[in-house]
One Martini backbone bead per residue (centre of mass of N, CA, C, O) as a GRO file, in nm:
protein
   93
    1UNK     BB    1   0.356  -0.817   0.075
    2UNK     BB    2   0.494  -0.521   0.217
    3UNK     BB    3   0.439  -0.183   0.207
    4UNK     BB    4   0.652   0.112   0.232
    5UNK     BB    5   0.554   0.450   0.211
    6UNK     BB    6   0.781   0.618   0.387
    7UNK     BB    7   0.740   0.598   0.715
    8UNK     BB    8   1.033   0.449   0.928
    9UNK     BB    9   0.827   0.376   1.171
   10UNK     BB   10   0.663   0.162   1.000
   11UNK     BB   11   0.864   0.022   0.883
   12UNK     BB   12   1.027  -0.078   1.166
   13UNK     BB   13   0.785  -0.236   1.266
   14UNK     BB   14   0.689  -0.406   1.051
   15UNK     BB   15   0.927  -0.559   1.096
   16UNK     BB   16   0.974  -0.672   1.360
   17UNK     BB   17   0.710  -0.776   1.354
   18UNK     BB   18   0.683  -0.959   1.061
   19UNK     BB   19   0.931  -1.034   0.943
   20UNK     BB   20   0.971  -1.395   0.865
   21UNK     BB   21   0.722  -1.487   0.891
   22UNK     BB   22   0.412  -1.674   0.938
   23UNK     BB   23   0.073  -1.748   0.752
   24UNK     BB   24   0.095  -2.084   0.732
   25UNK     BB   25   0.284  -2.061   0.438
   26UNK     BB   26   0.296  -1.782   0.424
   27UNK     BB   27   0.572  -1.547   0.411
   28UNK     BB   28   0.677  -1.259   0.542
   29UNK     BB   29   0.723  -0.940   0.375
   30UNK     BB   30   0.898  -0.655   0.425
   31UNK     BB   31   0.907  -0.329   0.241
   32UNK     BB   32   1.067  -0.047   0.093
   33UNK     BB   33   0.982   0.207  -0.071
   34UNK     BB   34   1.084   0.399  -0.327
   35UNK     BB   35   0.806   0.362  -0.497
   36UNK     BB   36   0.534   0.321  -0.644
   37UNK     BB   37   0.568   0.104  -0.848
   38UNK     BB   38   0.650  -0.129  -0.623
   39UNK     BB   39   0.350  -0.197  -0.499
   40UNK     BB   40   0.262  -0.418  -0.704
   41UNK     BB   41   0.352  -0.675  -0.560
   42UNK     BB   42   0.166  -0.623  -0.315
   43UNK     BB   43  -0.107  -0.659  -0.074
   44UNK     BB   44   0.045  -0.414   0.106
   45UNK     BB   45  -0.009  -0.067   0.154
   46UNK     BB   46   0.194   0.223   0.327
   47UNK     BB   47   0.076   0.550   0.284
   48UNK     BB   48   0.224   0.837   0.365
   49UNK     BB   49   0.182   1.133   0.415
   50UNK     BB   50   0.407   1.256   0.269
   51UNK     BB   51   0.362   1.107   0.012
   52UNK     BB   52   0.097   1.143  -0.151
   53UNK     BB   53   0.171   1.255  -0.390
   54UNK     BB   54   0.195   0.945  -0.495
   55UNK     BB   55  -0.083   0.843  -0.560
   56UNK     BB   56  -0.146   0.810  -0.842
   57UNK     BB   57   0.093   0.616  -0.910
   58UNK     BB   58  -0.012   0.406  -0.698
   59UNK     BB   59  -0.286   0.333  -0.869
   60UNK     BB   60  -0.129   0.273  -1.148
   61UNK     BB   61   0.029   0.020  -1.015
   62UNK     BB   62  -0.249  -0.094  -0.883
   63UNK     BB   63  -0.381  -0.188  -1.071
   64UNK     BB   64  -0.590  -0.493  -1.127
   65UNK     BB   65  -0.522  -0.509  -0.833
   66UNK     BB   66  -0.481  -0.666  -0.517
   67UNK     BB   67  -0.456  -0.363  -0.278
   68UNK     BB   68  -0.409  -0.298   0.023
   69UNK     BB   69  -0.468   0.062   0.139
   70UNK     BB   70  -0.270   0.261   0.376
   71UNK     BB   71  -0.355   0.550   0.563
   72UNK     BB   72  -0.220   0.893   0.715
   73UNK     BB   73  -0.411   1.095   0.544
   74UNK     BB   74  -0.595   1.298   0.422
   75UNK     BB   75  -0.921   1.323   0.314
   76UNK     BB   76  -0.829   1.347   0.017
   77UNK     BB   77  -0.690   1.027   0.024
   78UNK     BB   78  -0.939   0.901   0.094
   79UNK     BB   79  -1.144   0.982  -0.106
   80UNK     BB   80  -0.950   0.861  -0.371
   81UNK     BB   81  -0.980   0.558  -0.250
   82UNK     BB   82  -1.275   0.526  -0.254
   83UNK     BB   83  -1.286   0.594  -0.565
   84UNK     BB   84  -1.151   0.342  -0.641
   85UNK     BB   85  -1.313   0.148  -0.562
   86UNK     BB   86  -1.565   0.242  -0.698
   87UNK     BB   87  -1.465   0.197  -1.007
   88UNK     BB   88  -1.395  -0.113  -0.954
   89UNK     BB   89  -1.709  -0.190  -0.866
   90UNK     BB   90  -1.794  -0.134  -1.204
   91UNK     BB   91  -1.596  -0.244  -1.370
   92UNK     BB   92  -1.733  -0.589  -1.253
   93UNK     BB   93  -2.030  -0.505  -1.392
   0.00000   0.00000   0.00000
């Protein structure tokens, strides 16, 4: 599943172009997040530069999870992002 936190032209975009295809065997789904807890399902998440507030929330629900995370936030939530990630490859060392 895609998950879109915030601007509703990238949800709605990757909407008509994504939802209800196949890839393989498996169905794509676009989903609108209400919250950033939501994102846990995901595979991809697209958090825009309004929602970054959620970043916090957003790292906690997808903590343990293979999720990839897409912003067009500014470069302090690209760094927080990095910095996920570096602490993931940490982890299972």
């Amino acid at each position: 599943m895609i998950g879109v936190l915030g601007n509703d032209d990238v949800y709605n975009t990757l909407k008509n172009w994504y939802d209800g295809k196949s890839k393989g065997t498996q169905k794509i789904a676009v989903k609108k997040l209400t919250s950033a807890a939501d994102a846990s399902a995901c595979a991809l998440v697209y958090l825009s530069r309004n929602k970054s507030r959620d970043f916090e929330d957003l790292k906690t629900a997808i903590s343990g999870k293979h999720v990839l995370t897409i912003t067009d936030a500014t470069t302090w939530a690209l760094r927080q992002l990095c910095e996920l990630q570096r602490s993931r490859r940490q982890a299972q060392v």
